[in-house]
C-alpha positions as YAML, in Angstrom:
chain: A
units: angstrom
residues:
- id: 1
  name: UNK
  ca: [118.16, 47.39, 144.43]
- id: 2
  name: UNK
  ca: [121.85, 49.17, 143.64]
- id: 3
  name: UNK
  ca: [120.84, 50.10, 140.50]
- id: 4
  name: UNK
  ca: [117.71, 51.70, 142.42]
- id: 5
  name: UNK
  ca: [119.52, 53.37, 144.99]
- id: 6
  name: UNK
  ca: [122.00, 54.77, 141.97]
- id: 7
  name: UNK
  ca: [119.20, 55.96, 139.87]
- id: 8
  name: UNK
  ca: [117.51, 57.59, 143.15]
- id: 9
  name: UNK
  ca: [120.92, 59.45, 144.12]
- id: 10
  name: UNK
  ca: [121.25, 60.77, 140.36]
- id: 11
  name: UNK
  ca: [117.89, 61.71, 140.41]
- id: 12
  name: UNK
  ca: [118.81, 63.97, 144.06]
- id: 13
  name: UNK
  ca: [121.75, 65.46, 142.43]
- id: 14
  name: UNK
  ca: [119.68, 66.59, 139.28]
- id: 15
  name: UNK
  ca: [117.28, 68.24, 141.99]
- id: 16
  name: UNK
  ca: [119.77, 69.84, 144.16]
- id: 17
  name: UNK
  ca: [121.48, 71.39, 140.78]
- id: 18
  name: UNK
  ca: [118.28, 72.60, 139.95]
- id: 19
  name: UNK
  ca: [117.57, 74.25, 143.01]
- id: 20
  name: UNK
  ca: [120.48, 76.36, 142.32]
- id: 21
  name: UNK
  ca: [119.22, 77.40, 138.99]
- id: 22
  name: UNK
  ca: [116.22, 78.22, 140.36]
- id: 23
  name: UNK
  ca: [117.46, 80.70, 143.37]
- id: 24
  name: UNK
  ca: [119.49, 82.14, 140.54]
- id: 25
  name: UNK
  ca: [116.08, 82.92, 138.37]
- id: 26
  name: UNK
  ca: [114.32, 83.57, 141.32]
- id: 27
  name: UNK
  ca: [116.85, 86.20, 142.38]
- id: 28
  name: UNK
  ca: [117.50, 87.58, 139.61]
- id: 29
  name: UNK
  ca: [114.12, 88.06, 138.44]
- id: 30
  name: UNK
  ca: [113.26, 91.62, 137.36]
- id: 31
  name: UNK
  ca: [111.13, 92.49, 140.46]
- id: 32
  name: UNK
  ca: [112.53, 89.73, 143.06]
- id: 33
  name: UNK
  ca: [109.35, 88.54, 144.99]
- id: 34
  name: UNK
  ca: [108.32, 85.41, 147.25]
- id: 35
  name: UNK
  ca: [106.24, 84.43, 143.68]
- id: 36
  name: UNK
  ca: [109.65, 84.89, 141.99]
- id: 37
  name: UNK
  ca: [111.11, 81.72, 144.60]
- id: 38
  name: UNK
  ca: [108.08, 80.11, 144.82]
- id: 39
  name: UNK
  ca: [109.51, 77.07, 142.07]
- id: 40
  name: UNK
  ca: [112.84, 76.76, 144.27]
- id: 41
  name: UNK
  ca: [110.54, 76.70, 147.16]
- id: 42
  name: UNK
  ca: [108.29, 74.00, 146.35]
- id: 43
  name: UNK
  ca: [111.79, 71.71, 144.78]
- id: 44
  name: UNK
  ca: [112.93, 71.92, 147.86]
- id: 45
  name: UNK
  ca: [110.13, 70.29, 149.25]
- id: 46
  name: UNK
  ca: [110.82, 67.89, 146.77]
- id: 47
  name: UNK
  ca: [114.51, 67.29, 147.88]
- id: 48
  name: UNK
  ca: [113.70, 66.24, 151.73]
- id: 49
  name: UNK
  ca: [111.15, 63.47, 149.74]
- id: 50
  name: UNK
  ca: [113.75, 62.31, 147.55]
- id: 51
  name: UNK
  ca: [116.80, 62.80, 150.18]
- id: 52
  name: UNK
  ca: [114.39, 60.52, 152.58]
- id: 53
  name: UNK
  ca: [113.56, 57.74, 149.85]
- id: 54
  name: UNK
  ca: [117.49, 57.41, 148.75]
- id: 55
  name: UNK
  ca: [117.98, 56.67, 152.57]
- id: 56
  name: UNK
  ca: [115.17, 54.60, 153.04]
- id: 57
  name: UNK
  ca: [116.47, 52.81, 149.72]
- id: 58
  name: UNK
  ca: [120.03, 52.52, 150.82]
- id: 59
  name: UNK
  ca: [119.11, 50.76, 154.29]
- id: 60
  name: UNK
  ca: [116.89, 48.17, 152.60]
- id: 61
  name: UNK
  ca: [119.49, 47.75, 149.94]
- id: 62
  name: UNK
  ca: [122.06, 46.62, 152.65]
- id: 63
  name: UNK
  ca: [124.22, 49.75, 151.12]
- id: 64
  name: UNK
  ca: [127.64, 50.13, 153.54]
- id: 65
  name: UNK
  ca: [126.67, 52.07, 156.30]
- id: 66
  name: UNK
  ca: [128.47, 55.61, 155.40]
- id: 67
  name: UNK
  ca: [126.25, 55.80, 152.44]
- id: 68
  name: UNK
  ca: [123.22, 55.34, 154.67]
- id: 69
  name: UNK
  ca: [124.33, 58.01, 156.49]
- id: 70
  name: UNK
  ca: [125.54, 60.28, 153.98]
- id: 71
  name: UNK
  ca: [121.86, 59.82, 152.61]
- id: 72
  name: UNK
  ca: [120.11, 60.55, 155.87]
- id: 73
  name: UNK
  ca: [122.39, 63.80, 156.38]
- id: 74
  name: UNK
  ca: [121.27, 65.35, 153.11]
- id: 75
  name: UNK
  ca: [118.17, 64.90, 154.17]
- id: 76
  name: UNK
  ca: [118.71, 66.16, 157.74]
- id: 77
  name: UNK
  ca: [120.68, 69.24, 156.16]
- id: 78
  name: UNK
  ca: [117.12, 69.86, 153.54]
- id: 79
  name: UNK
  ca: [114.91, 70.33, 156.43]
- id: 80
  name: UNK
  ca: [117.67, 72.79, 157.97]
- id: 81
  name: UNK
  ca: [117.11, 74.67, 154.92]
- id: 82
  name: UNK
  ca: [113.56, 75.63, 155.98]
- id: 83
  name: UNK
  ca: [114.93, 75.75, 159.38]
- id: 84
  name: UNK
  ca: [117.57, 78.67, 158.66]
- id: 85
  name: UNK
  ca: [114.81, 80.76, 156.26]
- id: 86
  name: UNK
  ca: [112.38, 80.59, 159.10]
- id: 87
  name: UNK
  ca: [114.67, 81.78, 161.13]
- id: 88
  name: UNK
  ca: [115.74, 84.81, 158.94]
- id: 89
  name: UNK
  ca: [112.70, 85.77, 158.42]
- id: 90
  name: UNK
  ca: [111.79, 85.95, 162.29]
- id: 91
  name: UNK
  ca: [114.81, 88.14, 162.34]
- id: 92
  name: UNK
  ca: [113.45, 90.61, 159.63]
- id: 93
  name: UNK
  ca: [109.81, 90.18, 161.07]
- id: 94
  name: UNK
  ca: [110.75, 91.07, 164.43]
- id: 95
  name: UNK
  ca: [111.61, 95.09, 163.72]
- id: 96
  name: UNK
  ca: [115.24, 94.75, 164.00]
- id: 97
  name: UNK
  ca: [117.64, 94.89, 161.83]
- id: 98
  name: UNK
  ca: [117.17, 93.79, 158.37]
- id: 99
  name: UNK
  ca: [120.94, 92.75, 157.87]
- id: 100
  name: UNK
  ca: [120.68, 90.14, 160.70]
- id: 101
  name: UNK
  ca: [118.09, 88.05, 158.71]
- id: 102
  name: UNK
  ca: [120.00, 88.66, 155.56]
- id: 103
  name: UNK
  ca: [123.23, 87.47, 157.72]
- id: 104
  name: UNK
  ca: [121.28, 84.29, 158.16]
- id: 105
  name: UNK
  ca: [119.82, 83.40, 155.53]
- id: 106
  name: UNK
  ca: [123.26, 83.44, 153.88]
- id: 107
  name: UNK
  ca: [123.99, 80.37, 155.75]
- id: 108
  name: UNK
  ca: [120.84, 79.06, 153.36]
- id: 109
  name: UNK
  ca: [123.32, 79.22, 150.58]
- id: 110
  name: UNK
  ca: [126.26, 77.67, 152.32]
- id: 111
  name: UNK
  ca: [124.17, 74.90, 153.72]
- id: 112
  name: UNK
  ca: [123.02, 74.50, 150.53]
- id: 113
  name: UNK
  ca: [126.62, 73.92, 148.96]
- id: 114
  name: UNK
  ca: [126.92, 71.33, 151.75]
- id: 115
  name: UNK
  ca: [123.99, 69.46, 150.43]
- id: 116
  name: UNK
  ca: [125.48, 69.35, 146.78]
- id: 117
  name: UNK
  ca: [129.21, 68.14, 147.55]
- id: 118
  name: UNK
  ca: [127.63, 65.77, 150.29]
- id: 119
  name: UNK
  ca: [124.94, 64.27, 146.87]
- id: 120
  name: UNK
  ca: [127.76, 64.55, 144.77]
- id: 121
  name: UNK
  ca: [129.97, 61.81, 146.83]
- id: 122
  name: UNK
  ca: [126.97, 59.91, 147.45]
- id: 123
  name: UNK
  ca: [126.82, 59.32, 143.54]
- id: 124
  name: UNK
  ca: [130.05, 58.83, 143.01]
- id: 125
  name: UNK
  ca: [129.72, 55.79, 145.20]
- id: 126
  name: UNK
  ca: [127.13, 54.55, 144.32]
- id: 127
  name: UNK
  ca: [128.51, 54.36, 140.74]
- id: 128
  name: UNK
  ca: [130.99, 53.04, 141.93]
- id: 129
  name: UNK
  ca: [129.57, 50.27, 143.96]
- id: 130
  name: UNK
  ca: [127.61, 49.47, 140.69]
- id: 131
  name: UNK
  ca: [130.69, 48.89, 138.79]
- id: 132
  name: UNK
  ca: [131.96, 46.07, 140.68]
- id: 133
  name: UNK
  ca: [134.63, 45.41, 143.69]
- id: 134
  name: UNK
  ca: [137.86, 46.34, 141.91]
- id: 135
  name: UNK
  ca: [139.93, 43.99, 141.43]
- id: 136
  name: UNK
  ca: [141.97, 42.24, 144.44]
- id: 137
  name: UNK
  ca: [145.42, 43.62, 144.39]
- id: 138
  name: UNK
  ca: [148.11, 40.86, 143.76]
- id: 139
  name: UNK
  ca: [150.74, 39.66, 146.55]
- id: 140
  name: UNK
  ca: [154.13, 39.77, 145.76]
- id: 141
  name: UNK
  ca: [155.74, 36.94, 147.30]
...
């Protein structure tokens, strides 16, 4: 079930890499549209299923707690994403300013950094838990 969970997180973190390639295409697309971020759109769909399976896998796996939770955030911090573009856009849909949407939805970026260090440690341990214990440190008498 380790070797599960591992896969499963690797699998997240190849998803949450591409998401940032795709924004990239997306934005810098030659006439940026919604059609332009419709693939990083529907990935990110994809992310909340995946971020909810690796915590659903971790519990049932016994995994230590803090990866449980680590799991559950990343998924917590994927529906935020559509959270925090809803939100801009109710800001640019509203007839105010445009640059208070914009200021907004910049936060869809940040959160979105958040998401990849927060899968990146998540890996990291679980590679680590696959590995083995390390080695009991010796006593010097």
């Amino acid at each position: 079930m380790r070797r599960a969970f591992a896969g499963l997180a690797a699998l997240l973190m190849l998803a949450v890499v591409a998401q940032f390639f795709l924004a990239a295409s997306g934005a810098f697309d030659t006439a940026p549209t919604d059609e332009a971020f419709q693939p990083h759109r529907a990935l990110g769909g994809g992310v909340v299923l995946i971020a909810v399976l690796v915590t659903v896998v971790a519990a049932v796996a016994r995994m230590p707690g803090r990866l449980v939770g680590m799991s559950g955030l990343v998924a917590g911090l994927a529906v935020v994403q559509f959270v925090i573009r809803a939100i801009a856009a109710a800001f640019d849909g509203s007839g105010g300013s445009a640059t208070a949407g914009e200021l907004v939805f910049g936060l869809h970026a940040v959160n979105g950094l958040a998401i990849l260090a927060v899968t990146g440690r998540i890996v990291r341990q679980a590679r680590q838990l696959l590995s083995g214990p390390a080695a009991p440190a010796r006593q010097v008498p």
